[in-house]
N, C-alpha and C positions, 0 to 999 in steps of 0.2 A: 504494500500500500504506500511505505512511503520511499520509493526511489530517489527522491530527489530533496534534498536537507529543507525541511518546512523552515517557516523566517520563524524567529525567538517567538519564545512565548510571549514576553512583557511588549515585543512590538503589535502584536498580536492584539492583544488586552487593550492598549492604547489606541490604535487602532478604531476599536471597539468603542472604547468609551468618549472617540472624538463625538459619535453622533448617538449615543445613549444616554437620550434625555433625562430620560424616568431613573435610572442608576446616580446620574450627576443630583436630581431632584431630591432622591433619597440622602445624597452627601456619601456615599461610598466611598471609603478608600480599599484600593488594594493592598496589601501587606506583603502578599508571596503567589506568583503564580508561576508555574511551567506545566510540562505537557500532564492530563490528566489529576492535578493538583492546581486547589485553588483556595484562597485566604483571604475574607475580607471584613473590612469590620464598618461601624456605621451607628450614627448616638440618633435616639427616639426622639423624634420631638413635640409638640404640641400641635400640629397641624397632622399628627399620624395617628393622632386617638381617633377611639371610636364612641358610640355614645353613651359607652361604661366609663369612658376615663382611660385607658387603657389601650394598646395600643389596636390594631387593627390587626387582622389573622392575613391581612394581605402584605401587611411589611415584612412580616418574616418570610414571607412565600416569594416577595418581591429580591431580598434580598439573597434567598437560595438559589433561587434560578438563576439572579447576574451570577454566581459562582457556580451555577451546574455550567450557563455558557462559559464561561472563562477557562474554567481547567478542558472541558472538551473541546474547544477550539484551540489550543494551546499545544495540541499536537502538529496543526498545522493545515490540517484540514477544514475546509468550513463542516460547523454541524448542528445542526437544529433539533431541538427538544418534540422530541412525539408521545410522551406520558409521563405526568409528574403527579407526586403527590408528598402530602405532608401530615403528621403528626403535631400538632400543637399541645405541648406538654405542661406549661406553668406559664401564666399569665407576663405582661410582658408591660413595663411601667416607663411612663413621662422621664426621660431623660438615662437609662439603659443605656449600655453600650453592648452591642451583639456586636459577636463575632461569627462568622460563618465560614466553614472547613468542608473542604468537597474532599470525598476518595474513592479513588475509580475502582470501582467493582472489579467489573469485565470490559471486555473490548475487543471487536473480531474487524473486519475490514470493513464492514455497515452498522454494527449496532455496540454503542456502549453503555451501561449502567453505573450509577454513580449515585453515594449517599451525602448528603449534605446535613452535618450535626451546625444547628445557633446554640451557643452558650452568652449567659448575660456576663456582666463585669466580675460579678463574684462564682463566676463558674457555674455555673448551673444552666443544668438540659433545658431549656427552653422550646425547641421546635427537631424534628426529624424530618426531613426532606429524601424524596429517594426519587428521579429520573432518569428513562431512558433517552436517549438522542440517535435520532440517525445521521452518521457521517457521508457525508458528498464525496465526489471524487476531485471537487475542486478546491484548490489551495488557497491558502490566502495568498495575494497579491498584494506587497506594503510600499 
């Protein structure tokens, strides 16, 4: 699959986030990514509650998938998400800082699987994310 040396992961990623809105919107930063691995972290804030107070089940879901794409494109290949789901495990408060850690299951030359753990500031399981992505046969171009 990969004959030809994919461009870096972090050019990759960057790349990525010159035109992803919704990930800049969130305040994402990256921390670590290369091929199949991905690290990102990102503080809650007042405009991501819902109308418990707390945050919304779609920021954790927002923030797992920018790091389901990031380590799966980070091979080299472009690759898009075709079934994701998540576990939300303990509520998630105004001003949290989640981290989100992607690790590549499996991976054949069309399909990969990949779990995604959020832990909040004081460690603790907050959300479980698990997607699969199907890989292109086309490269990134940077």
């Amino acid at each position: 699959m990969d004959s030809a040396l994919p461009p870096n992961s972090q050019h990759i990623v960057d790349t990525m986030m010159k035109t992803d809105a919704f990930s800049k919107w969130l305040g994402i930063t990256v921390e670590e990514v290369r091929p199949g691995y991905a690290r990102l972290s990102m503080k809650v804030t007042s405009e991501m509650r819902n109308g418990f107070g707390i945050a919304h089940g779609g920021i954790c879901y927002s923030l797992a998938d920018s790091a389901l794409a990031f380590a799966a494109n980070g091979h080299g290949h472009i690759a898009l998400s075709t079934h994701t789901s998540i576990a939300h495990l303990t509520k998630v408060e105004l001003n949290d800082k989640l981290t989100a850690e992607t690790t590549e299951m499996s991976r054949d030359i069309k399909n990969a699987r990949y779990k995604v753990t959020i832990l909040n500031q004081n460690g603790t399981l907050v959300a479980s994310f698990e997607g699969t992505v199907h890989i292109t046969s086309k490269i990134w171009k940077l």
